[in-house]
C-alpha positions in Angstrom: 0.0 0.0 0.0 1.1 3.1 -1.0 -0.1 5.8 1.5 2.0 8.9 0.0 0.5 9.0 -3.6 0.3 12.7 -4.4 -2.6 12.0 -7.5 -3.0 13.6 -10.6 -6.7 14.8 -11.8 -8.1 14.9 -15.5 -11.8 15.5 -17.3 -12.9 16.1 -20.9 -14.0 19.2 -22.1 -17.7 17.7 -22.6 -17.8 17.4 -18.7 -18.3 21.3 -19.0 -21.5 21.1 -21.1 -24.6 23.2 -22.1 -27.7 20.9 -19.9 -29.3 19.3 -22.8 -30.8 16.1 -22.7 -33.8 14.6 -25.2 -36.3 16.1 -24.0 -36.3 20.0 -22.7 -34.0 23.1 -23.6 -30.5 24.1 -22.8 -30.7 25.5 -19.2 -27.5 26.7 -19.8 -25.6 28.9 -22.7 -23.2 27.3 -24.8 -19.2 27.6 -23.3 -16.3 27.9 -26.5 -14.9 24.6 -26.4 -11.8 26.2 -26.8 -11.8 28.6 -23.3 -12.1 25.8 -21.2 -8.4 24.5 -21.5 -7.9 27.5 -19.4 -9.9 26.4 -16.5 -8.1 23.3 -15.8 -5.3 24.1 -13.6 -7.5 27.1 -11.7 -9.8 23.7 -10.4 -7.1 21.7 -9.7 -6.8 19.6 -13.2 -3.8 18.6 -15.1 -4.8 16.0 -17.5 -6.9 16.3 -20.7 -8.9 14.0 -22.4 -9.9 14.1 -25.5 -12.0 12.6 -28.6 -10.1 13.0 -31.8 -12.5 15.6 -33.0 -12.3 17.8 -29.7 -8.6 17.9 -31.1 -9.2 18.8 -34.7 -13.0 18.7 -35.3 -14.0 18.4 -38.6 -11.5 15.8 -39.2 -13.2 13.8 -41.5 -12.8 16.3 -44.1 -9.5 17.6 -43.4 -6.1 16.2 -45.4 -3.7 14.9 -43.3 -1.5 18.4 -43.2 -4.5 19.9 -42.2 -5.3 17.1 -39.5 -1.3 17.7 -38.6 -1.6 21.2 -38.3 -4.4 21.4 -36.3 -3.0 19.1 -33.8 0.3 21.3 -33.4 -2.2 24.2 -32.3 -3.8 22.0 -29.4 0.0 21.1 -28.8 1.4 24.4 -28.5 -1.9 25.3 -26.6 -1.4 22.0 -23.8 2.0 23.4 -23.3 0.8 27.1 -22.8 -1.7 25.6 -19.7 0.7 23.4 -18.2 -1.8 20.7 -19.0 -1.3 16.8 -20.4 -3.1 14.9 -22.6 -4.5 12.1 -20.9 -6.1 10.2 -24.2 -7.1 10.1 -27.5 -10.9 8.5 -27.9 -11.7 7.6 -31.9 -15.2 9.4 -31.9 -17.0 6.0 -33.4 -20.4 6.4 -33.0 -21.9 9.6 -34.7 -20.9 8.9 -38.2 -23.7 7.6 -40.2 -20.6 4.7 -40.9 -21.1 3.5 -37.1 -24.5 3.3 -36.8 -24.7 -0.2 -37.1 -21.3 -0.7 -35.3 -17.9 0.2 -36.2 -15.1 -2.7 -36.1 -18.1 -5.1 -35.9 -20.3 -3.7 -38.6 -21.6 -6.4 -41.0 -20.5 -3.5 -43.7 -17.1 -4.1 -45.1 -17.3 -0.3 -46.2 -18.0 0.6 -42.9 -15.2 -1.4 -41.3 -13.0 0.4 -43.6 -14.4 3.8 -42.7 -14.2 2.7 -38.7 -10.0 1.7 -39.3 -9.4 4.8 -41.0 -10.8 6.7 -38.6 -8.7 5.0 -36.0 -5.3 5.5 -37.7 -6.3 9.2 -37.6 -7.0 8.9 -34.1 -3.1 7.3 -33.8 -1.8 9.8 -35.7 -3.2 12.9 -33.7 -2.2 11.2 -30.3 0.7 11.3 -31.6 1.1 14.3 -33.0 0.3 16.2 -29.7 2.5 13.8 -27.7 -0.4 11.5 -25.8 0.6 7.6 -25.4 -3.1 6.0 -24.7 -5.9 5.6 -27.1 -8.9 5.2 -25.1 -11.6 2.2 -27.1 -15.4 3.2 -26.0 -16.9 0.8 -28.3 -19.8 2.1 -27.9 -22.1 1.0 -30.9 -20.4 -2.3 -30.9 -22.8 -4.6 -30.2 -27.2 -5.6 -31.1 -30.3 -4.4 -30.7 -31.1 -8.0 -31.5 -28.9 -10.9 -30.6 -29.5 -12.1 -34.3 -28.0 -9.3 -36.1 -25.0 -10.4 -35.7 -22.4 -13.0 -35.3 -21.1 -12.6 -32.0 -18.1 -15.0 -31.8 -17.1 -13.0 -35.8 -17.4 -9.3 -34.2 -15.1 -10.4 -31.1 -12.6 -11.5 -33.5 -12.7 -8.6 -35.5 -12.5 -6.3 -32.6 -9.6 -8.4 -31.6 -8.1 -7.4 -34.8 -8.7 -3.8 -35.0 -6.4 -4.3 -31.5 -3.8 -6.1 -33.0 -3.6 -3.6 -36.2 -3.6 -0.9 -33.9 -0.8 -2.1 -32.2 1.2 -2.9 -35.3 0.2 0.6 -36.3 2.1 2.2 -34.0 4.6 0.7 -31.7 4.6 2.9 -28.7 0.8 3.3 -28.4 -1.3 2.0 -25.5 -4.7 1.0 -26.1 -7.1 1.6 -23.2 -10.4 -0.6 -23.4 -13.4 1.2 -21.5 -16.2 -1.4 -21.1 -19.7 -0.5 -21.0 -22.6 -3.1 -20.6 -25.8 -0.9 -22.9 -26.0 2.7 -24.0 -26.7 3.1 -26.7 -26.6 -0.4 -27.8 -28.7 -3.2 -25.7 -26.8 -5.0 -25.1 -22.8 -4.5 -26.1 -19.9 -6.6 -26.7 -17.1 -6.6 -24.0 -19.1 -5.3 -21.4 -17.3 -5.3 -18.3 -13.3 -5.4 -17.1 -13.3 -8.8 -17.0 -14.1 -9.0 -21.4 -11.4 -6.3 -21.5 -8.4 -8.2 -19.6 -9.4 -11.2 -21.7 -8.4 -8.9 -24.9 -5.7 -8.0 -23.7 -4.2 -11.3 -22.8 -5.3 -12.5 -26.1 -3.7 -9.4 -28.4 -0.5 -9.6 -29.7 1.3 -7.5 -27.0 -0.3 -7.7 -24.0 1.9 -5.1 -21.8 0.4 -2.4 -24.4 -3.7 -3.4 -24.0 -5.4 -2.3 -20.3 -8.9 -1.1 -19.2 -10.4 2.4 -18.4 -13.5 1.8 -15.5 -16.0 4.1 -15.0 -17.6 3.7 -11.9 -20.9 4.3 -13.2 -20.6 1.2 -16.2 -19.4 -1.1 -13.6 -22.8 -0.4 -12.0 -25.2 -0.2 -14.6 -23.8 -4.1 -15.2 -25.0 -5.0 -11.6 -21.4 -5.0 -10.7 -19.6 -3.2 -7.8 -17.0 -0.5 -9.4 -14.4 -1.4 -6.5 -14.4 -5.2 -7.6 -13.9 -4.2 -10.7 -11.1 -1.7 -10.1 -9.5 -4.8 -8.2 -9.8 -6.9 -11.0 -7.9 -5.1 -13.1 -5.2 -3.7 -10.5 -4.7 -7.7 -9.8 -3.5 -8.3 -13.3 -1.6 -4.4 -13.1 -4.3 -3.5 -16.3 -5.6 -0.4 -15.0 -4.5 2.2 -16.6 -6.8 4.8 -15.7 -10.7 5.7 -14.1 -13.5 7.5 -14.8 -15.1 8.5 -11.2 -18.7 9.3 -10.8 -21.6 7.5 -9.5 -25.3 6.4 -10.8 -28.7 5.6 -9.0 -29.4 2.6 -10.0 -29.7 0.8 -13.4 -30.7 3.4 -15.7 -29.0 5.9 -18.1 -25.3 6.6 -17.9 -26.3 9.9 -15.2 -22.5 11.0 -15.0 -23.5 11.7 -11.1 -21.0 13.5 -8.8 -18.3 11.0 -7.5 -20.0 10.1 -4.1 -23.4 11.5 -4.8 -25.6 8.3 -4.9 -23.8 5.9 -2.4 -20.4 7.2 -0.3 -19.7 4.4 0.6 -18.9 2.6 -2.5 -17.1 5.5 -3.6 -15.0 5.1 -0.3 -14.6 1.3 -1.5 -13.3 2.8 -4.8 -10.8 5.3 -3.1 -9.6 2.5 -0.7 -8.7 -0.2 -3.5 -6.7 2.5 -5.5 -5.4 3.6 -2.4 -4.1 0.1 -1.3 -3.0 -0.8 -4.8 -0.2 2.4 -5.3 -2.7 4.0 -7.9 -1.0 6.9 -9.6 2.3 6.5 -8.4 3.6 5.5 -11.7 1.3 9.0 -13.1 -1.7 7.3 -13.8 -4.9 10.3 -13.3 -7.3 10.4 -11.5 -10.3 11.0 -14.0 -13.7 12.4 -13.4 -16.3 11.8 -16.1 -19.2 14.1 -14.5 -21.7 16.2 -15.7 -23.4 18.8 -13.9 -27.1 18.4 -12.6 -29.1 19.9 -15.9 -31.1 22.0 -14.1 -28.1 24.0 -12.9 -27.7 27.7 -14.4 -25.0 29.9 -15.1 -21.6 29.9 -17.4 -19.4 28.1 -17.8 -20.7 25.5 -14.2 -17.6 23.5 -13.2 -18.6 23.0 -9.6 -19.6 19.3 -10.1 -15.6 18.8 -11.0 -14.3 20.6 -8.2 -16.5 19.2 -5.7 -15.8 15.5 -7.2 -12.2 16.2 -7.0 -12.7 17.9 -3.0 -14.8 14.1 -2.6 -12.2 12.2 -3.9 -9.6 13.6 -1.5 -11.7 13.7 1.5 -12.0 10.4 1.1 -8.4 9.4 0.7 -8.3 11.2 4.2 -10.6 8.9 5.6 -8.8 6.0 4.0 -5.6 7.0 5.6 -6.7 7.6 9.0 -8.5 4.5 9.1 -7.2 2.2 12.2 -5.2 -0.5 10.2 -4.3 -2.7 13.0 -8.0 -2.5 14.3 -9.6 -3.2 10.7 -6.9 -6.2 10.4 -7.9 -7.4 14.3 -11.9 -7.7 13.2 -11.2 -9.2 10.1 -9.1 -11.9 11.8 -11.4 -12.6 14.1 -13.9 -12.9 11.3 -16.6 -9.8 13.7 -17.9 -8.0 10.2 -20.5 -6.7 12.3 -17.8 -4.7 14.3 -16.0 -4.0 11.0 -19.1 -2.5 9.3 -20.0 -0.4 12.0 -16.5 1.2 12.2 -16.4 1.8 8.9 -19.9 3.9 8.9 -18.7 5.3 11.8 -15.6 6.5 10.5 -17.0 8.4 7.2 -19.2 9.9 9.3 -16.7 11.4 11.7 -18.2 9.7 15.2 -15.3 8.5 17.6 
């Protein structure tokens, strides 16, 4: 366990969005994309992540100098703010190519549109120095189970992987599973499908897992477990904190804001694994509450990120020996109740 890990924090640019959802107004006025690089550091934030087309948007009908000379402007920009570039994310699921999939479409022309895509994702990590492409694969999978061939779009996403990884040497690919949304049901689904892929590409040091708390739990799983799962196999190469009530939508909640203590579960398995002290960050994938007015609204990440670290303070302070005394003596009763009584600051 590594008590002294000073961590690193990170969001995308769409955590600072207008309030929009299917079915009202914006609540809130639009925020340049481009102004809110310079509202990282002020919050506490180092690391970006992006989508390729937060990078150079438009990309699809830019040449390759223009794709190359955009992403020298975002460059030169990171290097202005002190920030890093977390990840690169291919964008694969608002091209009419990718509606039906993108790696696994049952469209050759589409597959071809999906790889393309993905070497211009390659090529713009690299171009603004960022090792990580991040695979959301989020329109791979069915509506209907008998849309496709299952066992086929595994291998072919398998693949994509292994051409990725030829395609560049130094790149790390970072799989973030999701069980629905907006598929019905999509292919690699949870940490455990990831790590799998990984094992089975061709360089398995280069291929780990993204979690974000709030998958883990819309696939009836706990996000800790999870986080354990791939820490155990050392394939965690970064998170995406936030929280969810219950198995709906993807809600992007505050990290903490539906249940504190399985965010205090999440804390404490990064905690006792040494998370971030080889750099890895700290992300925050949260959205503020829609209803919420003014411009631009970044509360929801600073108050995540004050969560987060209250939280490591409770981890720390804990009572080791006493915690390793109960569970020795097998009294979870007695362990539960300090626990509870701990995050809620009775002695």
């Amino acid at each position: 366990m590594s008590s002294q890990t000073s961590y690193r924090f990170s969001f995308g640019p769409w955590n600072i969005s207008e309030g929009a959802d299917p079915f009202g107004i914006d609540v809130r006025p639009a925020f340049a994309h481009e102004k809110k690089f310079a509202l990282y550091r002020p919050l506490g934030f180092e690391g970006v992540q992006f989508h390729d087309d937060d990078v150079v948007p438009g990309l699809d009908g830019l040449s390759p100098a223009q794709i190359q000379s955009k992403a020298a402007d975002v460059k030169a920009m990171l290097l202005n703010q002190g920030l890093t570039p977390e990840f690169v994310a291919p964008r694969l699921w608002f091209a009419e190519q990718t509606t039906d999939g993108a790696y696994t479409s049952n469209s050759e022309q589409d597959r071809a549109y999906a790889w393309d895509r993905t070497k211009k994702c390659i090529d713009i990590a690299r171009a603004i120095d960022c090792k990580a492409i991040v695979l959301w694969l989020a329109r791979e999978g069915t509506y209907i189970r008998e849309s496709k061939d299952a066992r086929l779009a595994y291998r072919r996403i398998l693949e994509t992987i292994d051409a990725m990884l030829d395609y560049d040497p130094k790149i790390e690919i970072w799989i973030e599973p999701k069980p629905n949304e907006p598929t019905d049901q999509a292919y690699v689904p949870t940490i455990g499908h990831a790590v799998a892929l990984a094992y089975a590409s061709k360089d398995p040091q280069r291929v780990k897992g993204l979690i974000e708390s709030a998958h883990a739990l819309l696939a009836g799983l706990d996000p800790s477990d999870e986080m354990a799962f791939a820490l155990a196999h050392d394939k965690l190469a970064s998170v995406h904190l936030n929280d969810q009530n219950g198995l709906k939508y993807d809600q992007d909640k505050n990290f903490g804001g539906a249940n504190l203590r399985a965010a205090f579960n999440q804390v404490r398995v990064l905690e006792e694994a040494g998370y971030g002290s080889r750099g890895e960050f700290v992300g925050l994938d949260v959205k503020a509450i829609r209803t919420q007015r003014g411009c631009p609204v970044t509360e929801h990440l600073s108050n995540s990120r004050a969560i987060f670290l209250h939280l490591v303070d409770k981890f720390r302070s804990l009572d080791q020996k006493l915690v390793g005394e109960l569970r020795s003596d097998r009294d979870y009763e007695a362990l539960e109740v300090y626990i509870l009584r701990h995050l809620m600051g009775i002695h």
